[in-house]
Phi, psi and omega in degrees: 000137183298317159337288146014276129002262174322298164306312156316299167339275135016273157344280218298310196276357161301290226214034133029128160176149180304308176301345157279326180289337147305323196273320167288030187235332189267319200280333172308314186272007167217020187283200169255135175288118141223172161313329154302328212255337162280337161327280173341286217284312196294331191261338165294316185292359174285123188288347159309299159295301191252163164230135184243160174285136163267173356261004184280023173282295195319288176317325200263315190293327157285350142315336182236339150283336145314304183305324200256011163077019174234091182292341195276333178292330160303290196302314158321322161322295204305299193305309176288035169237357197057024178274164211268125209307317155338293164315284204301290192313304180305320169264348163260354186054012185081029182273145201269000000 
């Protein structure tokens, strides 16, 4: 639910903590793409804001750009996680 969404957002920048950024990182990867929910993945993912461990932050924020059909921002992830060119073939599925 887009609410959700929003309301976790909300949370994360009050009061930051690993178990909300998990459960809003889990809700990312299965929610409805729309322009709220994309929002959402840009503004956890602005280093302005969030800081993620590398390299499984990097690695999970190209996952869900994968996901959200924005391969070149995956592929920014993906590099900045370091992963082993396997990994990379595997998530990207050969798409160039």
């Amino acid at each position: 639910d887009q609410r959700q969404l929003a309301l976790c957002m909300q949370m994360l920048e009050v009061d930051p903590s690993p178990v909300a950024s998990d459960w809003l990182l889990r809700k990312l990867e299965s929610c409805p793409i729309t322009p709220v929910s994309r929002s959402v993945l840009d503004a956890v993912a602005d280093p302005q804001r969030f800081l993620w461990p590398d390299p499984d932050g990097y690695r999970r924020l190209g996952l869900l750009y994968r996901r959200f059909g924005d391969i070149s921002r995956a592929r920014e992830y993906f590099s900045r996680a370091r992963m082993p060119a396997a990994e990379l073939q595997r998530e990207l599925g050969g798409i160039q």
